[in-house]
C-alpha positions, 0 to 999 in steps of 0.5 A, spaced: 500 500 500 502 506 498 505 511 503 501 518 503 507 524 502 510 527 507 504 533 510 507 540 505 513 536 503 515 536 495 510 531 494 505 534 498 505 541 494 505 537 487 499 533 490 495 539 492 498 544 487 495 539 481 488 537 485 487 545 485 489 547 478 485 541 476 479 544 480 480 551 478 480 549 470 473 547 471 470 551 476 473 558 474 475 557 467 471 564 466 475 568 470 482 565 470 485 563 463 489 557 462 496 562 460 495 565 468 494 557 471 501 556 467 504 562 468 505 560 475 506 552 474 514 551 477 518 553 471 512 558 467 514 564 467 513 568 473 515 562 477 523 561 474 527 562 480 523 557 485 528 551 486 525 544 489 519 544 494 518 552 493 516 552 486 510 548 489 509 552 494 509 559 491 505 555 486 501 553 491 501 560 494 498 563 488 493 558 485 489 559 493 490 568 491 487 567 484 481 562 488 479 569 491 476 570 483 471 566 486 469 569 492 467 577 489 461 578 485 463 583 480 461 590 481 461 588 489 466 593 490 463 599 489 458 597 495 458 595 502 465 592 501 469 598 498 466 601 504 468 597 509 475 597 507 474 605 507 473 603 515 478 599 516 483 602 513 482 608 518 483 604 523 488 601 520 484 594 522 490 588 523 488 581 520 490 576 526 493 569 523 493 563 527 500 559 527 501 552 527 503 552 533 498 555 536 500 562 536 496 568 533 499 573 530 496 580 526 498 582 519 498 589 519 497 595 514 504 597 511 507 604 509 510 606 503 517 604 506 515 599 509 512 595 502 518 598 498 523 595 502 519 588 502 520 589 494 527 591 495 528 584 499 524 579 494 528 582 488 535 580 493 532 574 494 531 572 486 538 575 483 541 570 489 537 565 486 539 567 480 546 567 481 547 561 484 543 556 478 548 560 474 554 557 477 552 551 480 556 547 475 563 550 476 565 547 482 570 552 485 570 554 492 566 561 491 560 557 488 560 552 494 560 558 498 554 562 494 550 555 493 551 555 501 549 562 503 544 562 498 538 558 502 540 561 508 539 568 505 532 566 502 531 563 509 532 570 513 529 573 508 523 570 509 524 571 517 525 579 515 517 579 511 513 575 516 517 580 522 516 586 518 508 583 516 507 582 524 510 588 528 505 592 529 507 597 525 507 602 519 514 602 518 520 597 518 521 594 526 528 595 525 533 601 522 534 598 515 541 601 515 543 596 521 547 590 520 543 583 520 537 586 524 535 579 528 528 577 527 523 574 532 524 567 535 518 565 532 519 566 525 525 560 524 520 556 527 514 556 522 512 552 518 509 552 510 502 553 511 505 559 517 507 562 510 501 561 506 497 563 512 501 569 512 502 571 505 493 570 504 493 576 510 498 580 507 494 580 500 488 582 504 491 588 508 495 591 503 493 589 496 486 588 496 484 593 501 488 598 497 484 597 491 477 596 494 478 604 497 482 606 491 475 604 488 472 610 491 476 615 489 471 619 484 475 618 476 477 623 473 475 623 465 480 630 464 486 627 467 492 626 463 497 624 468 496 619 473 501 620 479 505 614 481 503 612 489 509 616 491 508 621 487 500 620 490 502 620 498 507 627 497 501 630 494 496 628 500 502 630 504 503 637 501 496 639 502 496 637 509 502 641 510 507 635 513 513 632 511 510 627 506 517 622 508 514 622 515 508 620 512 510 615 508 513 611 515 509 614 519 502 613 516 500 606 512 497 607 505 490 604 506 491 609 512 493 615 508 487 613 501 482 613 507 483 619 509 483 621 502 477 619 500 474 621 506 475 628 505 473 628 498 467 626 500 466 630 506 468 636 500 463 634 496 457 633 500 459 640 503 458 643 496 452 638 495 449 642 501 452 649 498 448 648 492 441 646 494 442 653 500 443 657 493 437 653 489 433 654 496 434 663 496 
């Protein structure tokens, strides 16, 4: 009789990921197209850099996001969902997450810092990858050594963005400038679905959020330039007269399109009410 695969083992992912992509062709083949399935199956196109069992799970970690086409009806965020996520970013509401171990820990709205340095530091991650399937094969003493170092580099960086993800703050939990920041004991101890359940927290806090807020600001037909989020927040901080590099650590982008759109709606219904005071005289 044959063994089950190891729980969350290179078998395991292939399993899961397999079973998944099978279920997703049938059932959603309306809003997922077969290029996006295979774009992110190990060794597609946006799924290259991933060595062993993490092609499965990055796999895994994005068939489960394009799962989420299924649970929003279209047009929903233009309603109650949009709102509720207006609120919740004024608040700045975290996402509790339950570990393997027992342990909950909440997944918190981020900064413009904060996000810009987890793209900094999965860049690093994909050029180390890089570099060492490169020189895998020469067999020299500096290739051992970037063979060696380059899974410990991807395992402290994982380390770095569940820190950055959990501490409870807009911006980094450490001086980015400081050498080797150690993160929690927790994070060395976390085990793959830790990190899906990590990575789905994350994706609602600071993507899908974001974008359902970003719904609500009025369209403007006549603009020909859009501003890059920078651009956007340096902006916002210039008509509050702030310091917008204090605003882009201090305050976290949900945060900062909240506020936004609730000023403009507060802006609107004053004029709204202006313009019935004139039709009324």
């Amino acid at each position: 009789m044959p063994r089950d695969p190891k729980p969350w083992g290179a078998a395991d992912m292939r399993r899961r990921c397999r079973q998944l992509r099978e279920q997703l062709a049938v059932a959603a083949s309306d809003v997922i197209t077969p290029q996006e399935l295979a774009a992110y199956w190990p060794g597609g196109p946006e799924n290259q850099n991933n060595p062993g069992v993490g092609a499965w799970i990055y796999c895994y970690a994005n068939l489960v996001r394009l799962c989420d086409r299924l649970r929003t009806e279209p047009g929903a965020a233009d309603g109650a969902l949009a709102e509720r996520a207006r609120v919740d970013g004024l608040v700045e509401r975290a996402v509790p997450v339950t570990l393997q171990d027992g342990t909950t820990v909440h997944v918190h709205p981020l900064g413009y810092v904060a996000l810009e340095f987890l793209t900094t530091l999965d860049r690093t991650v994909a050029l180390a990858q890089e570099l060492a399937a490169t020189i895998a094969h020469q067999q020299t003493p500096e290739s051992e050594t970037a063979l060696v170092l380059e899974p410990q580099l991807r395992a402290y960086a994982v380390q770095l963005w569940a820190w950055i993800l959990t501490s409870g703050a807009s911006d980094l939990p450490f001086d980015p400038t400081a050498e080797d920041p150690a993160p929690p004991a927790w994070t060395r101890a976390m085990m793959p679905e830790d990190l899906l359940a990590l990575y789905a927290a994350h994706r609602q806090v600071n993507a899908q959020r974001n974008a359902l807020i970003a719904s609500l600001f009025p369209s403007d037909t006549k603009a020909t330039v859009r501003l890059s989020l920078a651009g956007f927040i340096g902006a916002y901080a210039h008509e509050k007269g702030a310091d917008a590099r204090q605003f882009m650590r201090t305050f976290s982008v949900g945060r900062l399109f909240a506020q936004a759109v609730s000023a403009a709606q507060q802006h609107d219904a004053a004029a709204q009410a202006a313009k019935a005071a004139r039709e009324a005289a």
